[in-house]
C-alpha positions in Angstrom: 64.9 80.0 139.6 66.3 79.8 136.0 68.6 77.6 134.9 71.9 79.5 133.8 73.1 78.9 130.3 76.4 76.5 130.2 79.4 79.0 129.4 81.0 77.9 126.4 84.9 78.0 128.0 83.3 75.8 131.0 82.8 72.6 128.4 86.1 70.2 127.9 88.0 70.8 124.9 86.1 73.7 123.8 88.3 76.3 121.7 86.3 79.2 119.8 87.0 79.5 116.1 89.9 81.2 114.5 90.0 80.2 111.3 90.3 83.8 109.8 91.9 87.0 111.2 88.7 88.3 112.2 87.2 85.7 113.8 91.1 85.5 115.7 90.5 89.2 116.4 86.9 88.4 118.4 88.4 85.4 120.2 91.1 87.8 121.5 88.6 90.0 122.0 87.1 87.4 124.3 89.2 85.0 125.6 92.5 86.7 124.8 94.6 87.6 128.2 94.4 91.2 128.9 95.9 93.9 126.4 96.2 91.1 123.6 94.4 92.3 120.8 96.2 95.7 120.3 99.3 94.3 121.0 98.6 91.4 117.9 97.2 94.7 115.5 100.5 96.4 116.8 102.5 93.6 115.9 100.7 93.0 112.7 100.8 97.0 111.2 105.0 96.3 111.8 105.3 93.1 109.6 105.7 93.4 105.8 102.4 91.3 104.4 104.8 90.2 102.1 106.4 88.0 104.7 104.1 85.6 105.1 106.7 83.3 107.2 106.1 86.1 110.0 102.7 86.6 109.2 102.1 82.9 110.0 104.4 82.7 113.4 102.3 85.9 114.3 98.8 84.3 113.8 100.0 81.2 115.7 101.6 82.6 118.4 98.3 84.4 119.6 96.4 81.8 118.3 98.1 79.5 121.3 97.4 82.6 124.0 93.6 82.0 123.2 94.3 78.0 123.6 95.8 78.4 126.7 93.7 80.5 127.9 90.7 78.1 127.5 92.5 75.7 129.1 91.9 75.0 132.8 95.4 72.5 133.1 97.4 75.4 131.1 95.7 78.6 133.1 96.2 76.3 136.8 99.7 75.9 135.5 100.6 79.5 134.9 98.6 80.8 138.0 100.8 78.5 140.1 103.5 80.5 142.3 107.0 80.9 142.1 107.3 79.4 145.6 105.0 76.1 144.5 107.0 75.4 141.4 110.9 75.7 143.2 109.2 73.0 146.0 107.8 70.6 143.4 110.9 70.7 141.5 113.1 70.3 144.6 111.2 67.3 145.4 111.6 65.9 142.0 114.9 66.7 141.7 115.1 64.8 145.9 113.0 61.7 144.3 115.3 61.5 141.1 118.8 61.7 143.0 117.5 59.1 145.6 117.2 56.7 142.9 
């Protein structure tokens, strides 16, 4: 038997480079969530290049969906169900009037 190599998304901390637009394009490519990429080339063909405040907010924005995305706490957190989150908060809301 061979020993698999360690997936790169399976090591803490680990977020691929997007220091440019194409190397923000391949991390969408690969770790973006589904339908991602065109949606950020849609988004960036409407914005004037000349608006570089929008430009920026843009480039964040998905630059956070890859983050999240190679996050286990974050992807746990938004995999968790509707029904989950109203008990927990219930509870908390219980524990916090107790007081």
């Amino acid at each position: 038997m061979t020993a698999q190599p360690d997936h790169p998304a399976d090591r803490p901390g680990f977020t691929p480079p997007m220091g440019t637009l194409a190397e923000l394009r391949a991390a969408l490519g690969v770790w973006g969530f589904p339908g991602d990429l065109p949606q950020f080339e849609e988004e960036l063909d409407a914005l004037a290049l000349d608006d570089l405040t929008s430009v920026r907010l843009l480039i964040q924005e998905y630059q956070h969906r890859v983050t999240l995305r190679c996050d286990p706490q974050a992807m746990a957190a938004l995999t968790r169900s509707t029904e989950d989150v109203a008990f927990e908060l219930g509870q908390k809301m219980a524990e916090g009037n107790a007081r």
